[in-house]
C-alpha positions, 0 to 999 in steps of 0.5 A: 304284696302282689303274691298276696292280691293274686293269693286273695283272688282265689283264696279270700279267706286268707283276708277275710277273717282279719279285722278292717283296720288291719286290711288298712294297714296292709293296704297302705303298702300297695299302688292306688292300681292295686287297690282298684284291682284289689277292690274287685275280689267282693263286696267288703273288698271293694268297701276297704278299698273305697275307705281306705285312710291313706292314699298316695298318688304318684305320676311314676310310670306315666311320666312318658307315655300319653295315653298311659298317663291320660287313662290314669288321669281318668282312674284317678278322678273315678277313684276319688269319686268312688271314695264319697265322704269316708275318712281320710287321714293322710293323702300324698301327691306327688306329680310332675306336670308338663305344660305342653300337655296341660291343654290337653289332660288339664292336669291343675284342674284335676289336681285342683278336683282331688283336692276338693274331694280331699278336703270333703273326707277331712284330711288330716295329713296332706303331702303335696310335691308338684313339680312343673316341668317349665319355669316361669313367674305364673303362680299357683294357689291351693284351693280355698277349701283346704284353708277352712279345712277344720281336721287338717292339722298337717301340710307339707308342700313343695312346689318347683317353678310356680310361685306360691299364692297365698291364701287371704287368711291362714289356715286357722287349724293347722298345726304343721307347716312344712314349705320346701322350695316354695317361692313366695313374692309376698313380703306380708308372708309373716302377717301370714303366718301369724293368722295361723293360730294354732300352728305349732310346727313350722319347717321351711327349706330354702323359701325363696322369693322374700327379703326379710323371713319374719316371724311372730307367733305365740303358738309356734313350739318347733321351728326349722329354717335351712337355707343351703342356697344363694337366694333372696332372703338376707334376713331372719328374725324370729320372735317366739314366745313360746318356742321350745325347738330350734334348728337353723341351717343357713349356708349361703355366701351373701351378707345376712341377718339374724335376729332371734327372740326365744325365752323358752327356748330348750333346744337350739341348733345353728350351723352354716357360714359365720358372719357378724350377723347373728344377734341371739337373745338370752336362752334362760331355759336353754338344755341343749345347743349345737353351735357350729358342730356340725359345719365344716372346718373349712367354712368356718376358717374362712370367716376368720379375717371377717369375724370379730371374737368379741361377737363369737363370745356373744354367741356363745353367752348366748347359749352358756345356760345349756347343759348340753354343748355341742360346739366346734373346735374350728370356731373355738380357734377363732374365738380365741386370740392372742391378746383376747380370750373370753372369760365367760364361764358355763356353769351349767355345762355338764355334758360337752361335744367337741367336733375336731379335725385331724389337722386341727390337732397340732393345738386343739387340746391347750384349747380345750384344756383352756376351756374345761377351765371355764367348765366347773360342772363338766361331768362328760366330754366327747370329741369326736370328728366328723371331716377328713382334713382338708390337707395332710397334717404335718408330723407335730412333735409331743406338745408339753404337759404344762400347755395341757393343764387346767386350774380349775379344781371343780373339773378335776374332781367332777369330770366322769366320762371322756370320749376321744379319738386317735389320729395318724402319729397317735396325736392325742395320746398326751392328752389322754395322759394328761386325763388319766393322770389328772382326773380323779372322778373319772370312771370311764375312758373310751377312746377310738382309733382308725382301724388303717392307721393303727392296725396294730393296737397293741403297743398303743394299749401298753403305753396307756397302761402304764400311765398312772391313773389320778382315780382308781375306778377309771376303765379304759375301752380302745375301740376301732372307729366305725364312721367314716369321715366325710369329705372336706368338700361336704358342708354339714354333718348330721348328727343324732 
């Protein structure tokens, strides 16, 4: 992009000829120096310039150097005066302020200043991150003309060591909330949020400062709550009647509570440490659930002597409206013991996600044979890993057929689609035995293998060859694993 700046100076017709919105976009990818250099080049130049719909602001490369920092200061507050009233659709900041140069550069106060000027070219998008140097429990508020703001529909806030003061009202027009490690000591925080009207979204990452995180709307669609940290908070209670989106990350070793009220709800993700804390309602509308897929084993096999399986199995009636399930393997096992096992059926279950583990795989498949019985509209099942186990796994004799089947005659016929992996000892293969041998709508069979572990795939090919398939359109596809495993110390994986 600087080739192109140094290009337009002698050269302007290069840019010249392009339309304004173009010279916009291709604005967007430079420093807001560059766009007072660039303004200079003419008179249209220097009106792009003044105009331009996004602007970011960042203290990188002034961080150490005073004067630097302070002549960029004094830039900044001519450029948003020079900027008038024209449009602004997305403005990011991002500073890091040192309180003992703040008596000298007044640094609040001239944020405070860009945000006024902001809010008078009726920003739509703000992006704030504000990090103060040293921590202490002074608080820190927005200007007010940012709450009366009628075209800002989005607003993304991280705010370090500052307590965030709240404004009276909410903001009545927004419609994106996002507060990333915001301390708030305002227990009202919810009859906050219930004077934003219009609000639709709302994301909240490791809040910090309330006891209780209680929510009440009849606007909200999409709700993110991630809490990777011990903090203050110890409950959650959610109550949204038209919420349509959920995703819930609370890792945290502290005793916790959570409530949440959705009838809409589509979409539901949950994942972090179990505890006999969660009372979810009745999903009716439920698509799709991720219930602990994407938590780490080993988390969840500590819960083990302090969670009871008849209230895993109000999770998951929770959730047995889905048609798409995601669970764990690890959270199967402590549903299931030896004098309780669950006689719910998921009759909506129709595409199944199982995260396994490698040194899960001594008795996962009885487990999930037990399952499919409860699956009669079962048509895809993958299982997949996403861990390295958390110690070697012992060499495990070939498990008996008969702990693999299933009764019920509704999977055998409808079940179309398997994905599967293998693992060091080709533990699984007879599982995959039992699949082909006794499915008999099933079309397609992938299964994955570790490259390392099985560098010769051909004698692992012929002994899946010579199963006797139950249907005879059944394809079988034996493909190297790409993914690598994440470490057992890791507490979540991501998944699309």
């Amino acid at each position: 992009m600087e080739s192109l700046l140094v290009r337009s100076a002698s050269d302007q017709s290069i840019l010249d000829d392009l339309p304004d919105h173009i010279v916009h976009n291709i604005l967007d990818f430079v420093t807001i120096e560059d766009l007072a250099r660039f303004s200079t080049l003419s008179r249209r130049f220097r009106r792009l310039c003044s105009s331009v719909p996004n602007l970011n602001v960042s203290a990188k490369g002034v961080e150490t150097n005073l004067v630097k920092r302070f002549n960029f200061l004094n830039f900044i507050d001519r450029f948003m005066i020079h900027r008038d009233r024209f449009k602004l659709q997305r403005f990011s900041l991002s500073w890091s302020i040192n309180q003992a140069f703040d008596w000298v550069f007044s640094e609040e106060y001239r944020i405070d200043s860009w945000l006024h000027q902001v809010a008078r070219c009726d920003v739509e998008k703000l992006d704030l991150r504000i990090f103060f140097r040293e921590s202490n429990i002074s608080s820190y508020a927005l200007p007010a003309c940012l709450n009366s703001c009628r075209f800002l529909k989005c607003l993304r806030l991280t705010l370090k060591n500052r307590i965030l003061k709240l404004p009276t009202t909410g903001f009545y027009f927004l419609q994106d909330l996002r507060l990333c490690f915001v301390r708030i000591e305002h227990e009202e925080f919810g009859e906050w949020l219930s004077s934003c009207k219009r609000l639709q979204k709302l994301t909240l990452s490791n809040l910090d400062g309330i006891k209780n995180i209680n929510i009440t709307s009849t606007s909200i669609t999409h709700l993110n709550i991630y809490i990777w940290h011990d903090i203050i908070v110890s409950s959650v209670n959610v109550s949204a009647c038209r919420l349509q989106y959920m995703r819930f990350y609370w890792f945290s070793t502290q005793s916790k509570q959570v409530n949440i009220t959705a009838p809409n709800l589509l979409h539901l993700t949950l994942e972090g440490d179990l505890v006999d804390g969660y009372r979810l309602g009745s999903f009716d509308s439920l698509q799709r659930a991720l219930i602990f897929a994407q938590t780490s084993p080993r988390l969840l096999r500590k819960s083990e002597d302090s969670t009871d399986s008849v209230y895993l199995n109000e999770i998951l009636f929770s959730v047995s409206h889905a048609e798409e399930l995601y669970i764990g393997i690890a959270l199967l096992d402590l549903l299931i013991t030896d004098d309780y096992w669950p006689v719910l059926f998921l009759y909506n279950v129709k595409r199944l996600h199982l995260h396994v583990t490698p040194d899960l795989e001594d008795y996962c498949f009885p487990i999930v044979a037990s399952l499919l019985d409860r699956l009669p509209s079962l048509e895809s099942l993958t299982m997949r890993s996403y861990f390295q186990p958390a110690a070697p796994s012992s060499d495990t004799s070939t498990l008996p057929m008969e702990l693999y089947e299933c009764r019920s005659q509704d999977f055998v016929d409808k079940l179309k689609s398997v994905e599967i992996e293998l693992y060091e000892g080709l533990k699984g293969l007879e599982f995959i035995k039992y699949l082909l041998t006794t499915m008999k709508a099933l079309e397609k069979l992938t299964i994955y293998y570790s490259p390392e572990e099985l560098p010769q795939r051909s004698n692992v090919t012929s002994e899946i060859e010579a199963f006797k398939k139950a249907s005879s359109t059944a394809s079988v596809y034996l493909l190297p694993r790409v993914t690598l495993l994440l470490p057992d110390e890791f507490r979540c994986a991501r998944l699309n």
